[in-house]
Z-matrix of the N, CA and C atoms (Angstrom, degrees):
N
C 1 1.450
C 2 1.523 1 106.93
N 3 0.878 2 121.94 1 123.18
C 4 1.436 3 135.15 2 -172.01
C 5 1.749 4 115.48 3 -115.16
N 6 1.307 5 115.20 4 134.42
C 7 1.891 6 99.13 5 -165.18
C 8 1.902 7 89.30 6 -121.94
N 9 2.075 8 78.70 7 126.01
C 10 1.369 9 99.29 8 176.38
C 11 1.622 10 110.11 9 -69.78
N 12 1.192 11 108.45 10 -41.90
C 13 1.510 12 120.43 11 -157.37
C 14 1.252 13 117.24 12 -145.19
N 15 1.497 14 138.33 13 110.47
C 16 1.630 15 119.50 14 111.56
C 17 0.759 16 128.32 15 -154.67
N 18 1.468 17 100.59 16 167.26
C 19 1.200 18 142.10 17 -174.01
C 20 1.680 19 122.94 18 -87.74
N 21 1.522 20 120.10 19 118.82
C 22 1.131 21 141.24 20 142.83
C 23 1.602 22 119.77 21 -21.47
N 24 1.646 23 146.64 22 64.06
C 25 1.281 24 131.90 23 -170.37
C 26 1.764 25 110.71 24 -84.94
N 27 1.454 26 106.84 25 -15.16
C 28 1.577 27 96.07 26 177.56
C 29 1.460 28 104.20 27 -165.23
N 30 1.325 29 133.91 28 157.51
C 31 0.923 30 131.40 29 167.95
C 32 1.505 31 114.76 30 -127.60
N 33 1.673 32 125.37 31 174.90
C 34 1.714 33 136.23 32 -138.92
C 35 1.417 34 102.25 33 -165.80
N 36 1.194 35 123.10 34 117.83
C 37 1.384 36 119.89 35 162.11
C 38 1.912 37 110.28 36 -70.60
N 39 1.505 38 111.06 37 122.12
C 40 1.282 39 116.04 38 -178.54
C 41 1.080 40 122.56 39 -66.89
N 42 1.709 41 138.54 40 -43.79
C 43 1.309 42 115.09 41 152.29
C 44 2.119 43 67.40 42 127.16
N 45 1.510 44 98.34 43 -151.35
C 46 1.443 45 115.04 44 -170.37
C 47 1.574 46 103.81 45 -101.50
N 48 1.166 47 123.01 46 46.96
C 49 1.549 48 123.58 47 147.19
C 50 1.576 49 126.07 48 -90.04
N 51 1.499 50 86.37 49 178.27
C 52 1.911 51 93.53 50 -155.95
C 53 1.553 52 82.83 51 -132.00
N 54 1.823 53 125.38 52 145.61
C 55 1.184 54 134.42 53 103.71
C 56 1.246 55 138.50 54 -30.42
N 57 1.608 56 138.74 55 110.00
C 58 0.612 57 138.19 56 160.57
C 59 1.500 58 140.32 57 -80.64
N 60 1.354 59 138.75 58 118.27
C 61 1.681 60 125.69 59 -153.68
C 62 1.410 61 97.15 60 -131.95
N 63 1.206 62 110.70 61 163.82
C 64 1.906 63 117.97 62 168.39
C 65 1.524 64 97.55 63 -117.48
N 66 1.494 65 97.36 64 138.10
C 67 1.893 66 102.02 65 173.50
C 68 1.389 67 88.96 66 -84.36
N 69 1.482 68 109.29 67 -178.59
C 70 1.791 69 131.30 68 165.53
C 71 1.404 70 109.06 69 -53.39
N 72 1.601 71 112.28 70 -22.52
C 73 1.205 72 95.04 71 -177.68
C 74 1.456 73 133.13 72 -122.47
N 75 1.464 74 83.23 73 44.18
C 76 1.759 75 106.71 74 -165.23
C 77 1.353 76 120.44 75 68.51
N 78 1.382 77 136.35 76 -27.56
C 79 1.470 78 124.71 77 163.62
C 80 1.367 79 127.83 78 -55.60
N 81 0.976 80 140.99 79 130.00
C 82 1.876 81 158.29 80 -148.56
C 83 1.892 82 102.20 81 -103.14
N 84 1.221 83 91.91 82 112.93
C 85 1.489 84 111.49 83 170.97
C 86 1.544 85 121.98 84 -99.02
N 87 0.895 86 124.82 85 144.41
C 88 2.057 87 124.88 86 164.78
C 89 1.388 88 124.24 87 -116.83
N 90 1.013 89 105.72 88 159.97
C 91 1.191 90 131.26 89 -177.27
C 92 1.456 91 133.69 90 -140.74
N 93 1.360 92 133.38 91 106.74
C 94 1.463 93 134.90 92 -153.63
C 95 1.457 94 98.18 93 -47.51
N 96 1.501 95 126.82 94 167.54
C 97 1.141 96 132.02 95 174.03
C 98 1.509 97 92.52 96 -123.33
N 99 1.207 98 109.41 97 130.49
C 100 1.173 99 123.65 98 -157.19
C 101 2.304 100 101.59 99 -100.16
N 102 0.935 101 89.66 100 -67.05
C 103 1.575 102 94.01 101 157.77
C 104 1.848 103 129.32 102 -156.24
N 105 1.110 104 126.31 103 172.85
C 106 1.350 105 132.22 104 -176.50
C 107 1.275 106 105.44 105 -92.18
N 108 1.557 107 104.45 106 136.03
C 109 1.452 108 114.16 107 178.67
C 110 1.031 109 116.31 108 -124.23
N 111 1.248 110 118.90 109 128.22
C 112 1.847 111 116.41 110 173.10
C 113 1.478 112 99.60 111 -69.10
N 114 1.424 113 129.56 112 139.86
C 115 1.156 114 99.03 113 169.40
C 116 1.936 115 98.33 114 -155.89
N 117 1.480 116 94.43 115 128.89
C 118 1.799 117 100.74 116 178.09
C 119 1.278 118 122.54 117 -82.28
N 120 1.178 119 132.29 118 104.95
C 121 1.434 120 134.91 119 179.03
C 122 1.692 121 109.19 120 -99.34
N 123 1.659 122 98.73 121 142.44
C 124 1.135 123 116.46 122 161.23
C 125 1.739 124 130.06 123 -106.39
N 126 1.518 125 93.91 124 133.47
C 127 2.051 126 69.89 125 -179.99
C 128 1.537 127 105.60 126 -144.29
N 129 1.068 128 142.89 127 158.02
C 130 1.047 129 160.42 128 -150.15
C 131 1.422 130 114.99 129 -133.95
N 132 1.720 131 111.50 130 112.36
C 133 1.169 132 115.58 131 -142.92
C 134 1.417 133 122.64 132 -129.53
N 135 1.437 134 124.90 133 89.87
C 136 1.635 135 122.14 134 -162.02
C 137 1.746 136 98.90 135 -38.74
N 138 1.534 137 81.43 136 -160.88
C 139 2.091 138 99.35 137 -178.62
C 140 1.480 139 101.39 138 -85.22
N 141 1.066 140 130.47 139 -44.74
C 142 1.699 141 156.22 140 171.69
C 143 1.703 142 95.56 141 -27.75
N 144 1.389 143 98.89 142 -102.09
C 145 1.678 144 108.04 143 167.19
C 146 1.694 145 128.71 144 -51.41
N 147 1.241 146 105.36 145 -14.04
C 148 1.515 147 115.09 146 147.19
C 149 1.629 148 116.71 147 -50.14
N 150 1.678 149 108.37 148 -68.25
C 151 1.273 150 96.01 149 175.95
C 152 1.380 151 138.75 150 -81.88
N 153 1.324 152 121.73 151 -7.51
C 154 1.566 153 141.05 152 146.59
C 155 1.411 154 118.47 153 -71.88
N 156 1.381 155 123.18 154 25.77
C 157 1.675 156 103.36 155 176.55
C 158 1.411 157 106.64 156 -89.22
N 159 1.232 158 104.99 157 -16.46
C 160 1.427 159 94.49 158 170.18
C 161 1.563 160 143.09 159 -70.94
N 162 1.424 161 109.95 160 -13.87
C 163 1.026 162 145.47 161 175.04
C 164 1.286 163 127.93 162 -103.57
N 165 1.806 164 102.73 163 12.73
C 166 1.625 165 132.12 164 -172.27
C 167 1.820 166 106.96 165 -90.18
N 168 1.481 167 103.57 166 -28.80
C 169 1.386 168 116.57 167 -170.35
C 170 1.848 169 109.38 168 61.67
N 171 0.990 170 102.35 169 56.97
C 172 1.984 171 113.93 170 -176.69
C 173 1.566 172 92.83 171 -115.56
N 174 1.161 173 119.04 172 147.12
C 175 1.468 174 129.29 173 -172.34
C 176 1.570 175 99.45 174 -87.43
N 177 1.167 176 112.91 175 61.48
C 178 1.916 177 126.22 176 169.15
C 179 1.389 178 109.95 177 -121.13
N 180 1.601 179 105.27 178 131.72
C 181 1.380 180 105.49 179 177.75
C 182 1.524 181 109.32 180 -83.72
N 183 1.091 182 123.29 181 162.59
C 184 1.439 183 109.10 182 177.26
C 185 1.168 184 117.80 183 -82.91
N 186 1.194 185 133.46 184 26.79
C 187 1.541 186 129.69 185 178.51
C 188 1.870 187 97.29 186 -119.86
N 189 1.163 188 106.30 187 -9.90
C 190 2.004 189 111.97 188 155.63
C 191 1.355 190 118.66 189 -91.73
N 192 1.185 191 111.29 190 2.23
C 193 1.819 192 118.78 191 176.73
C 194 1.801 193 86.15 192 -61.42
N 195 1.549 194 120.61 193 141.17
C 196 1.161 195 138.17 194 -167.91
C 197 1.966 196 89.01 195 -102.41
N 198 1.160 197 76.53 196 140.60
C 199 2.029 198 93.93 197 166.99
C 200 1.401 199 90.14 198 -50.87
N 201 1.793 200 104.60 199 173.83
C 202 1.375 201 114.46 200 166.53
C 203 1.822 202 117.65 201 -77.95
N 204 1.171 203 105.56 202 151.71
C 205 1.356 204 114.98 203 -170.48
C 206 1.883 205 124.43 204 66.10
N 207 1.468 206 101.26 205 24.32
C 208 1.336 207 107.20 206 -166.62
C 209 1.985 208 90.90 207 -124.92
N 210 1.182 209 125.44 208 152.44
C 211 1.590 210 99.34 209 -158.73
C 212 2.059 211 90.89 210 -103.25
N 213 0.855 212 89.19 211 -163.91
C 214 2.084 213 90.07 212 178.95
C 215 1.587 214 98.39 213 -129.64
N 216 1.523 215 109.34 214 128.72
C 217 1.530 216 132.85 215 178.57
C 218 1.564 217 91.58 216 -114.28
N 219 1.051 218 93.94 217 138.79
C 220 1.701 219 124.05 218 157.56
C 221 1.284 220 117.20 219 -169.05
N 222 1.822 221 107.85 220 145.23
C 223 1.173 222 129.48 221 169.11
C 224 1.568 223 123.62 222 -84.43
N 225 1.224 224 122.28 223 140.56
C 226 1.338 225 110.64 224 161.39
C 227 2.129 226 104.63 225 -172.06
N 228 1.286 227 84.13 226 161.21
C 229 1.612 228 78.72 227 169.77
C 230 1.488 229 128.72 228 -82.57
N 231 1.486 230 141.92 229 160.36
C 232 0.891 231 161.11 230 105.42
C 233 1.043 232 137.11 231 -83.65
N 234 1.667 233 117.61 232 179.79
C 235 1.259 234 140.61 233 -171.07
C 236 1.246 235 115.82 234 -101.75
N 237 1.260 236 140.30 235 133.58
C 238 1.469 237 131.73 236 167.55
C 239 1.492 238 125.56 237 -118.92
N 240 1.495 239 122.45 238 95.39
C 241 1.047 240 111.62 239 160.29
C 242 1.379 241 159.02 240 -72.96
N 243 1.476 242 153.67 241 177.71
C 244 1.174 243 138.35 242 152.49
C 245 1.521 244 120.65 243 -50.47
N 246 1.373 245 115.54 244 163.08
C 247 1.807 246 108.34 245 -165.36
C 248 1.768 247 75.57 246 -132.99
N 249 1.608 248 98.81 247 174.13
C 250 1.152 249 100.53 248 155.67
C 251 1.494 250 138.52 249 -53.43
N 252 1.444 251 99.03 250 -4.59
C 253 1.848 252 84.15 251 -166.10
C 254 1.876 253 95.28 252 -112.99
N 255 1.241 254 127.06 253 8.84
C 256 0.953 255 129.56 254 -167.94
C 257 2.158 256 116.92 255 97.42
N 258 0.943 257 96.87 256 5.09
C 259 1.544 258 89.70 257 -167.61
C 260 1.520 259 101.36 258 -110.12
N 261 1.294 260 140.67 259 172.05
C 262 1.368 261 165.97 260 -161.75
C 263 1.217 262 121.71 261 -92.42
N 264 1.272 263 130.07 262 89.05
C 265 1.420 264 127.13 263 -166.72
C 266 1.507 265 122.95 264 -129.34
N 267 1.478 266 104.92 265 131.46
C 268 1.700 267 93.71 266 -153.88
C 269 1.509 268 98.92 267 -66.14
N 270 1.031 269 100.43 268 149.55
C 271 1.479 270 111.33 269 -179.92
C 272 1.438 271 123.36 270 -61.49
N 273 1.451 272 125.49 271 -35.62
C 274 1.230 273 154.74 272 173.28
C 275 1.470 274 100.07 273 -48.91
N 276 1.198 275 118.29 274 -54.05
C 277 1.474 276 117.63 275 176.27
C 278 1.399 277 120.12 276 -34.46
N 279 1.063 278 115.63 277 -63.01
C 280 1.594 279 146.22 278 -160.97
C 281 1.835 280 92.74 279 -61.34
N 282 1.198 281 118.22 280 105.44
C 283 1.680 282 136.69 281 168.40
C 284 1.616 283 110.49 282 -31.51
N 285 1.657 284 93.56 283 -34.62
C 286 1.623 285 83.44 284 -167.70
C 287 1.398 286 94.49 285 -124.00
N 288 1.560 287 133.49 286 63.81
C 289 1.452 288 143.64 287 148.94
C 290 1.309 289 104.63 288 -69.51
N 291 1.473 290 124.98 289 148.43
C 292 1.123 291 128.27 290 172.77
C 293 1.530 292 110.54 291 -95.21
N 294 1.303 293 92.16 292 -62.28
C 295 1.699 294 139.13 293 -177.26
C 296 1.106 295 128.00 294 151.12
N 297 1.664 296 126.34 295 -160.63
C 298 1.084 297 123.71 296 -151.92
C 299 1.547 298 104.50 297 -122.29
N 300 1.196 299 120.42 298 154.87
C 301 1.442 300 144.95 299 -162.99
C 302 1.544 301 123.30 300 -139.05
N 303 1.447 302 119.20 301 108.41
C 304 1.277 303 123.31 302 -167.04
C 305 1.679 304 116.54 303 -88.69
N 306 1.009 305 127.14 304 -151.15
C 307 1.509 306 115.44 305 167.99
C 308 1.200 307 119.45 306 -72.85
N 309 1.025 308 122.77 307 -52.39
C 310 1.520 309 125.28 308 178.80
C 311 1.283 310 129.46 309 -56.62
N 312 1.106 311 104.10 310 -12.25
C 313 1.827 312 112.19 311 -165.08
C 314 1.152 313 120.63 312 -90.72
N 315 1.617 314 124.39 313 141.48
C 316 1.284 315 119.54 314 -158.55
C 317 1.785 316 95.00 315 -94.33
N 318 1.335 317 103.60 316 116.69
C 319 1.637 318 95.84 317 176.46
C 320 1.316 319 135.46 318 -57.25
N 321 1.887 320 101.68 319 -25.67
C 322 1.670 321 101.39 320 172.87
C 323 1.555 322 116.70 321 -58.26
N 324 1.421 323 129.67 322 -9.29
C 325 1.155 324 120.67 323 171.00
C 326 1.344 325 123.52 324 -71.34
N 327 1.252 326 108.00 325 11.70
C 328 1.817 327 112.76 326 -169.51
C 329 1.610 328 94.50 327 -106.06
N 330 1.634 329 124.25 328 -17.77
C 331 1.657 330 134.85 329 -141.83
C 332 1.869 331 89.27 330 -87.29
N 333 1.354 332 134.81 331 -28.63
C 334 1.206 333 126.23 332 165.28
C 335 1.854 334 122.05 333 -62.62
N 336 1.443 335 90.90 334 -30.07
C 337 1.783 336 93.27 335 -162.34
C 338 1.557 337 83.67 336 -89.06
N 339 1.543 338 133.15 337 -26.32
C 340 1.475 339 110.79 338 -168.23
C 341 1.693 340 99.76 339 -80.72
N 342 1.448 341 115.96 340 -26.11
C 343 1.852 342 105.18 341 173.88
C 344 1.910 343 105.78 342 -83.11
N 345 1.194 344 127.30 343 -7.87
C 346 1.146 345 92.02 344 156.65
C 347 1.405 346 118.31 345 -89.40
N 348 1.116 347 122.68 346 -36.57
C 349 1.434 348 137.20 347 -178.28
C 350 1.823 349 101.52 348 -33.44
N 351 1.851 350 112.83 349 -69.08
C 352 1.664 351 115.74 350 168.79
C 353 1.631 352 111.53 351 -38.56
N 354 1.572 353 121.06 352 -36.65
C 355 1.523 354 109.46 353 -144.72
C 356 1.654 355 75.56 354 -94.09
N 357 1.015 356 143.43 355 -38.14
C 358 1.917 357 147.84 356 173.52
C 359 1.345 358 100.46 357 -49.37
N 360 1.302 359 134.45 358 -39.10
C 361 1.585 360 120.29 359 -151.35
C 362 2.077 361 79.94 360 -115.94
N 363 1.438 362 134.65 361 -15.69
C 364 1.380 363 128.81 362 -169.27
C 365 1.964 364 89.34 363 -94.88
N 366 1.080 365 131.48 364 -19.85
C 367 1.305 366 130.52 365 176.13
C 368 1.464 367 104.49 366 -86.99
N 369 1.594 368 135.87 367 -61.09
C 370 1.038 369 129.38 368 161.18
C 371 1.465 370 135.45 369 -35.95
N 372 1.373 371 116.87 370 -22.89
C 373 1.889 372 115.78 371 165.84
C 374 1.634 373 92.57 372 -97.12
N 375 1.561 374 108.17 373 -31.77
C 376 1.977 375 73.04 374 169.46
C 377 1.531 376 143.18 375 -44.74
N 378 1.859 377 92.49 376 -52.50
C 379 1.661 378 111.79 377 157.35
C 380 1.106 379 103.54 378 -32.80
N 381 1.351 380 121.39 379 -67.48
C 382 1.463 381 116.84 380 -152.41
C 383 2.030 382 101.43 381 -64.75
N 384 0.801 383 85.28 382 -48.47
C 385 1.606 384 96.17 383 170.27
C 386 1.431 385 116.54 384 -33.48
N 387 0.952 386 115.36 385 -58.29
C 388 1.583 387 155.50 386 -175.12
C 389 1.216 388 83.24 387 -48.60
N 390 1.455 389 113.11 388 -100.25
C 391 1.694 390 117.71 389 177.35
C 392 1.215 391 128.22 390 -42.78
N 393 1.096 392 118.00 391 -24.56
C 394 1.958 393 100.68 392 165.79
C 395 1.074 394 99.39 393 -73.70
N 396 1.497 395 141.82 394 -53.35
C 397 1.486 396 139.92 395 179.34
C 398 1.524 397 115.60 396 -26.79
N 399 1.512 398 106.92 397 -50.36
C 400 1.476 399 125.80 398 -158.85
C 401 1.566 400 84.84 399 -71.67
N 402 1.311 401 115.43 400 -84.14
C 403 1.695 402 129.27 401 165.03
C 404 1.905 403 99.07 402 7.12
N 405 1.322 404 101.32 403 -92.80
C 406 1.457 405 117.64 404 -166.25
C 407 1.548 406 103.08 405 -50.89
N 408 1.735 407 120.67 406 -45.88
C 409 1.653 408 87.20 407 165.24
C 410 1.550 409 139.22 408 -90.98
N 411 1.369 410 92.64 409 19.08
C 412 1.720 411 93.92 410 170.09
C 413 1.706 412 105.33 411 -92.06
N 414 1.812 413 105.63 412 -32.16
C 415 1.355 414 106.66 413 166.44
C 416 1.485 415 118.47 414 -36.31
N 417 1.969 416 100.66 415 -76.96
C 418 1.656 417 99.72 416 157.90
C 419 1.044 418 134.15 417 -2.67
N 420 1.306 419 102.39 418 -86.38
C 421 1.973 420 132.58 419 -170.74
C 422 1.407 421 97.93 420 -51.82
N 423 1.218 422 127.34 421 -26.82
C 424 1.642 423 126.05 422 170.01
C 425 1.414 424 121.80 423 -82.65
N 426 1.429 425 114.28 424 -25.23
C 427 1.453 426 115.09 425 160.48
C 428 1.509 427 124.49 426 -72.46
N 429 1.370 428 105.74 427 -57.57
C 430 1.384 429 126.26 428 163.67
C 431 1.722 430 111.07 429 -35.70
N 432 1.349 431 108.12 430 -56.31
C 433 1.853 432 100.83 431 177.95
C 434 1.199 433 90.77 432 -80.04
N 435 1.394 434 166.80 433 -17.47
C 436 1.318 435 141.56 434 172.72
C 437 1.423 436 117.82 435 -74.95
N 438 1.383 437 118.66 436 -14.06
C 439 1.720 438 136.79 437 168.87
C 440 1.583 439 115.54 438 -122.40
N 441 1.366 440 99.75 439 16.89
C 442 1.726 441 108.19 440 163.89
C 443 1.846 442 120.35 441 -28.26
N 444 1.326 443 93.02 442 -61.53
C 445 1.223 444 116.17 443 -171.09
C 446 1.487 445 97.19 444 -57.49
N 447 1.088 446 139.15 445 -78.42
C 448 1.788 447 144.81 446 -173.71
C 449 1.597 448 97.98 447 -48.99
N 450 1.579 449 109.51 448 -65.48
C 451 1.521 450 102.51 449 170.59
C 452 1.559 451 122.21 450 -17.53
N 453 1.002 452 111.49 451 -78.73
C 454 1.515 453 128.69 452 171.47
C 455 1.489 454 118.41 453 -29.87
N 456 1.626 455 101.89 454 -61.98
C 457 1.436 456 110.80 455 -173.55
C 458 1.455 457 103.80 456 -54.39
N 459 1.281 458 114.50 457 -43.51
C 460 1.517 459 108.36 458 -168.39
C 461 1.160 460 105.63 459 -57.36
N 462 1.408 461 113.14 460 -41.19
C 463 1.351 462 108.65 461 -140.90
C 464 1.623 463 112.04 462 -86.33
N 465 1.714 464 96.60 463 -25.84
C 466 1.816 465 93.97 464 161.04
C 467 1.522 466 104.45 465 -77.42
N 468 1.111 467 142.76 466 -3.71
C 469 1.654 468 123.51 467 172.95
C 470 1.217 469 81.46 468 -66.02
N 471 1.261 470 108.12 469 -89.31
C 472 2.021 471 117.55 470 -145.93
C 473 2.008 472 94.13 471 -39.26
N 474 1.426 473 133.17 472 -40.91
C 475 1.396 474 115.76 473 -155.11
C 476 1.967 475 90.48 474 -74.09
N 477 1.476 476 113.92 475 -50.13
C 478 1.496 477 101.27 476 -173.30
C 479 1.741 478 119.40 477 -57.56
N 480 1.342 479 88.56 478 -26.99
C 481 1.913 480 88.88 479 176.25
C 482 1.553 481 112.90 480 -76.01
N 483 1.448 482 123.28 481 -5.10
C 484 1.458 483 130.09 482 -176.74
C 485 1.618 484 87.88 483 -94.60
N 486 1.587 485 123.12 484 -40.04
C 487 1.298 486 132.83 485 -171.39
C 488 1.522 487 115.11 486 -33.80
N 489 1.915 488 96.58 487 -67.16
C 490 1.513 489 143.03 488 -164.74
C 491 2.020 490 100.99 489 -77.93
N 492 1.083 491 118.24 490 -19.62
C 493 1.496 492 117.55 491 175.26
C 494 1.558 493 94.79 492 -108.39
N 495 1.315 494 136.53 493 24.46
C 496 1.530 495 130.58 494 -178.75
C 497 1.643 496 113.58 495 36.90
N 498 1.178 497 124.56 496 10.28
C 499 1.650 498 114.14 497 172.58
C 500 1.610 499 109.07 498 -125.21
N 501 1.766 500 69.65 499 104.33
C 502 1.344 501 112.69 500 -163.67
C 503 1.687 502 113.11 501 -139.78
N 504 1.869 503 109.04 502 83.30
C 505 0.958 504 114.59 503 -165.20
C 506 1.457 505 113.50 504 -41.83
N 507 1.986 506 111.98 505 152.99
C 508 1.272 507 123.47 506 167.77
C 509 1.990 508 115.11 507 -35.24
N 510 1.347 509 92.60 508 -56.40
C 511 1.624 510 94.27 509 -170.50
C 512 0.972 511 108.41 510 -66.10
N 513 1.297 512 164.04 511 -6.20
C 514 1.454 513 174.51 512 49.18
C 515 1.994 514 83.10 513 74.29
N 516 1.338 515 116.55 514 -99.66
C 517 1.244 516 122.95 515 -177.17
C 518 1.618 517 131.84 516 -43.94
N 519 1.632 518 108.44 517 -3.91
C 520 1.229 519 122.37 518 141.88
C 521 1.377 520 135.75 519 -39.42
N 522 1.611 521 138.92 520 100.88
C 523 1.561 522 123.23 521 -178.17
C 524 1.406 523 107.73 522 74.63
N 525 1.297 524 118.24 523 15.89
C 526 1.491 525 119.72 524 158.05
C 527 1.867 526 106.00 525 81.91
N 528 0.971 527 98.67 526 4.15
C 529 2.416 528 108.55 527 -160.76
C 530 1.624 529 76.81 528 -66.74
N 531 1.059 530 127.87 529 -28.50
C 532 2.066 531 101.79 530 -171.10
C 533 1.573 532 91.22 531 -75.17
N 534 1.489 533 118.04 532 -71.36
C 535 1.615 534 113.10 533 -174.34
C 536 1.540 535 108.43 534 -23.03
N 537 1.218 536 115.35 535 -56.57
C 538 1.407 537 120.83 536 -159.49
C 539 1.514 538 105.99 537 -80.24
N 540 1.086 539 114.28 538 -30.54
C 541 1.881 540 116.60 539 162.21
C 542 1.850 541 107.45 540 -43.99
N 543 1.184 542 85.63 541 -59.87
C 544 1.839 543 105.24 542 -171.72
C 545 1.416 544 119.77 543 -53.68
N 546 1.112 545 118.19 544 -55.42
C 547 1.500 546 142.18 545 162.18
C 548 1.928 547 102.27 546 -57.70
N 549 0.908 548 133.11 547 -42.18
C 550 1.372 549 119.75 548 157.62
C 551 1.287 550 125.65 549 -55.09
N 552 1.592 551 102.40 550 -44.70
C 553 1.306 552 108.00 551 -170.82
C 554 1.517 553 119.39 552 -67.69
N 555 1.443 554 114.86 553 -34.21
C 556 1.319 555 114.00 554 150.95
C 557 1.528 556 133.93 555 -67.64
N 558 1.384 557 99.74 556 -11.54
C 559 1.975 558 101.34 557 179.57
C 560 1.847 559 94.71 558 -72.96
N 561 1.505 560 113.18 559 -48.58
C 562 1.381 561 117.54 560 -153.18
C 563 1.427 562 96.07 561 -92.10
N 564 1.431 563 124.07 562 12.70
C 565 1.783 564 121.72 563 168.40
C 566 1.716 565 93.99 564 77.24
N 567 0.862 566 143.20 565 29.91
C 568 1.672 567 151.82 566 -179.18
C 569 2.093 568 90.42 567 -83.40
């Protein structure tokens, strides 16, 4: 989901609320809320996030879900805090917002949603992890079968020359892999 547009339609002095954030390491930080923003966003929305918007948690009913190729507008308020550089930033932005917290509210109730929130976003770069891994050994596995042939050769030299000096670890004769070393080694003249 990608956001074409928004727009700022009004602004609110917030009064004594807090931002709520999760560090990396699951402990919950704040940040004054500086004021309330109405604010209209536009976003632009493959087929993918088409069929997950519902499961996006965006204040859209599903009967405003836009046809395909038509983008999705909605209004709603936020919070805006200070950023590091001094400027106003909706809070919503920020990956690791919790939510928001008024005077009364006991903040440790936010300290569960900021450790699941880390263990959701520490599983999600695993995936991603995951898949470059996967990636790089199909990369491999594509070099490797394009040098199959040499692969191989080498690899019965060095196993018959481990053969012919007898050190030739125990686990070797595990699952039959020495027989089947041997029997290669004579198919490929080793």
């Amino acid at each position: 989901m990608k956001i074409i547009d928004s727009t700022i339609l009004q602004i609110t002095p917030a009064g004594n609320f807090l931002a709520v954030f999760a560090s990396e390491d699951a402990t919950i930080y704040t940040r004054p809320v500086a004021c309330w923003a109405l604010i209209r966003r536009t976003f632009e929305l493959n087929d993918d996030d088409r069929a997950h918007v519902n499961e996006m948690d965006l204040p859209v009913s599903e009967s405003a879900i836009p046809k395909p190729g038509e983008p999705l507008t909605f209004t709603h308020v936020e919070g805006l805090s200070s950023g590091d550089e001094r400027e106003l930033l909706p809070c919503e932005n920020d990956r690791m917002f919790l939510g928001y917290a008024g005077p009364s509210d006991n903040l440790l109730e936010f300290q569960e949603r900021a450790r699941d929130l880390v263990d959701e976003i520490m599983e999600e770069e695993d995936d991603e992890d995951d898949d470059g891994e996967r990636m790089k050994m199909v990369e491999t596995g594509t070099e490797m079968a394009d040098n199959l042939p040499q692969t191989l050769s080498h690899l019965s030299v060095e196993v018959q020359e481990r053969i012919r000096k007898g050190k030739v670890p125990p686990r070797w004769e595990q699952g039959g892999w020495l027989e089947f070393m041997r029997r290669f080694g004579d198919l490929s003249g080793g």
